[in-house]
MARMIDO-756532 format. One line per field, with one value per atom (N, C-alpha, C): residue number from 1; residue in three letters; atom name; x, y, z. Coordinates in Angstrom, 3 decimals, padded with zeros to 6 digits. Layout:
<nodes>
vexnu c(NUM/...)
ketor c(ALA/...)
kepa c(CA/...)
east c(X/...)
north c(Y/...)
up c(Z/...)
</nodes>
This chain:
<nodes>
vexnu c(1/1/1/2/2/2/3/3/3/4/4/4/5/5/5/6/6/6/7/7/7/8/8/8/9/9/9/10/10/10/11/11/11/12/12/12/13/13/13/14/14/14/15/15/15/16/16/16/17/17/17/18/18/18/19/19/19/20/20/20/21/21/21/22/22/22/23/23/23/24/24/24/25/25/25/26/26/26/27/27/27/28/28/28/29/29/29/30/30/30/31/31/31/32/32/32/33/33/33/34/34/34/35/35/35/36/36/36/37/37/37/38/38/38/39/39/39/40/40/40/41/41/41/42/42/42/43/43/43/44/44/44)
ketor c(UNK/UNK/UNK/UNK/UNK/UNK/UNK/UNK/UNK/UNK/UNK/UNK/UNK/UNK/UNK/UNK/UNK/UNK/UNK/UNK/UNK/UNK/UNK/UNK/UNK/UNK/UNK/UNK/UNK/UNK/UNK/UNK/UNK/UNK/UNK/UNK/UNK/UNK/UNK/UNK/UNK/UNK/UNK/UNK/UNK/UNK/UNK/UNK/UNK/UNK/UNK/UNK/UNK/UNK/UNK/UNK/UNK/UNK/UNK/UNK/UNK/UNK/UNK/UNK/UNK/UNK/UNK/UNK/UNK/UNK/UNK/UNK/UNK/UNK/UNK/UNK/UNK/UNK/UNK/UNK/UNK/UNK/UNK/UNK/UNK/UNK/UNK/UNK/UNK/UNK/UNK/UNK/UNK/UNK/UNK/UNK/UNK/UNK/UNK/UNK/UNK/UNK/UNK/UNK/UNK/UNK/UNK/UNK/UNK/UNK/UNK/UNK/UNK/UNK/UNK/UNK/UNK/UNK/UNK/UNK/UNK/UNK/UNK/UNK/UNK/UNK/UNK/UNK/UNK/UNK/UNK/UNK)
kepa c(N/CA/C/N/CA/C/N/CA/C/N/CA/C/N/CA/C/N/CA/C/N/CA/C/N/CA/C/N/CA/C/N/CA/C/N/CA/C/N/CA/C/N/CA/C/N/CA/C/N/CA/C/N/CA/C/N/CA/C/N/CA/C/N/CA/C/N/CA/C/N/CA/C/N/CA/C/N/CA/C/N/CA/C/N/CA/C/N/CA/C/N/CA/C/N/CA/C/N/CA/C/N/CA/C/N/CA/C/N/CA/C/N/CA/C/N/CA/C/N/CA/C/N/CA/C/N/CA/C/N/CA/C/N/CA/C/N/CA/C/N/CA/C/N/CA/C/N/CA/C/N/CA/C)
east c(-003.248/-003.269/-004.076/-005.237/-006.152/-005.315/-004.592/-003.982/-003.058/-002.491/-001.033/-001.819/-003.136/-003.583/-004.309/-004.634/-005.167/-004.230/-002.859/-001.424/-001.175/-001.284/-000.815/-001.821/-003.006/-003.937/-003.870/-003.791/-003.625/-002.340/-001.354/000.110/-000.218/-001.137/-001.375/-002.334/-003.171/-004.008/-003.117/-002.134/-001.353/-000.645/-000.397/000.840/-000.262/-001.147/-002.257/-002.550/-002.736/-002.948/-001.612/-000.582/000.771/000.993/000.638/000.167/-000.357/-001.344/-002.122/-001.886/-001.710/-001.028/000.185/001.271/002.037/001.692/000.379/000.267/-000.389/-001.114/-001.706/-000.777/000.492/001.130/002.158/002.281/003.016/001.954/000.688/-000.850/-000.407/-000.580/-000.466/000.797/002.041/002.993/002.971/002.573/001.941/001.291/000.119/-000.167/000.131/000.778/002.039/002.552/003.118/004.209/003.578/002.632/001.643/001.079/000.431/000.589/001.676/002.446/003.638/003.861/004.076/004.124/003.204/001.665/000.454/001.273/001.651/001.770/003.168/003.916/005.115/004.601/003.496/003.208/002.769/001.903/001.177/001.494/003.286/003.997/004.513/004.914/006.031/005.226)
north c(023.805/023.983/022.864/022.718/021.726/019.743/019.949/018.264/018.205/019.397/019.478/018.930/020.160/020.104/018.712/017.986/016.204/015.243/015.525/015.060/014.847/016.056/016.518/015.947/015.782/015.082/013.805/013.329/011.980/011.066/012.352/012.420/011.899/012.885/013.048/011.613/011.572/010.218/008.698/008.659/007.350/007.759/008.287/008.511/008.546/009.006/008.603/007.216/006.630/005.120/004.434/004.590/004.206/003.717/005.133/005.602/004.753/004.052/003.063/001.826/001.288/000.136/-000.224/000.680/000.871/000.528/001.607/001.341/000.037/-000.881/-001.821/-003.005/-002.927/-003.634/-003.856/-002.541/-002.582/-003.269/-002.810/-003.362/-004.892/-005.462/-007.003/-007.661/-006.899/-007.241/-007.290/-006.218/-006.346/-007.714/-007.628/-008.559/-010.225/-010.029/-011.790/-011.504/-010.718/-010.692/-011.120/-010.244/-010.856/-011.991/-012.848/-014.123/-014.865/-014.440/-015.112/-015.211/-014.737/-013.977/-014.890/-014.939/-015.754/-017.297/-017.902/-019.478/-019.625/-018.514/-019.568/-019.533/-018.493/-018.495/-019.642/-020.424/-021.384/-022.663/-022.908/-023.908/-024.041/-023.068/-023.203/-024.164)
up c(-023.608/-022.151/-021.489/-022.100/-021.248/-021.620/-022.559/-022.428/-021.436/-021.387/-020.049/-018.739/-018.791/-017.460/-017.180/-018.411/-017.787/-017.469/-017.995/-017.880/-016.248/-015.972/-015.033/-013.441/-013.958/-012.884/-013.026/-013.993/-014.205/-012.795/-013.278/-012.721/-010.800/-010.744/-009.230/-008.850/-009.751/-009.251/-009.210/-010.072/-010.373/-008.646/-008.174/-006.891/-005.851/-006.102/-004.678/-004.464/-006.151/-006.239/-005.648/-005.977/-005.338/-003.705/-003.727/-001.876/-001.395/-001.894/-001.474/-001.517/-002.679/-002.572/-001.828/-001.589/-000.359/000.969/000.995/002.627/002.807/001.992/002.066/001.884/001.505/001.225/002.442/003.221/004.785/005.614/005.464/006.113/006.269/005.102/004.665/005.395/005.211/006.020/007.172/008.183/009.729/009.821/009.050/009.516/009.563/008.446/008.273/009.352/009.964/011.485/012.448/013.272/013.442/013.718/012.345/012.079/012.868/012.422/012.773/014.066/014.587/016.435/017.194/016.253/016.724/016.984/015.406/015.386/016.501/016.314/017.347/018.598/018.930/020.721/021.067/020.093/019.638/019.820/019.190/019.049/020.191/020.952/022.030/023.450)
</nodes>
């Protein structure tokens, strides 16, 4: 019972970790746009 049940948390921490790197990875993308948005106002 108790190996299922470390299985099983393990399970949940890898998808929170996921979660995160996700949202940091949309984060990172905002802000390249952003960026981006910045240099052409820049150029024009």
């Amino acid at each position: 019972m108790e190996k299922g049940k470390n299985v099983n948390t393990r399970k949940k921490t890898v998808n929170k970790d996921h979660m995160g790197v996700t949202s940091i990875a949309n984060q990172l993308k905002d802000m390249a746009g952003s960026l981006e948005r910045d240099l052409r106002f820049f150029y024009i």
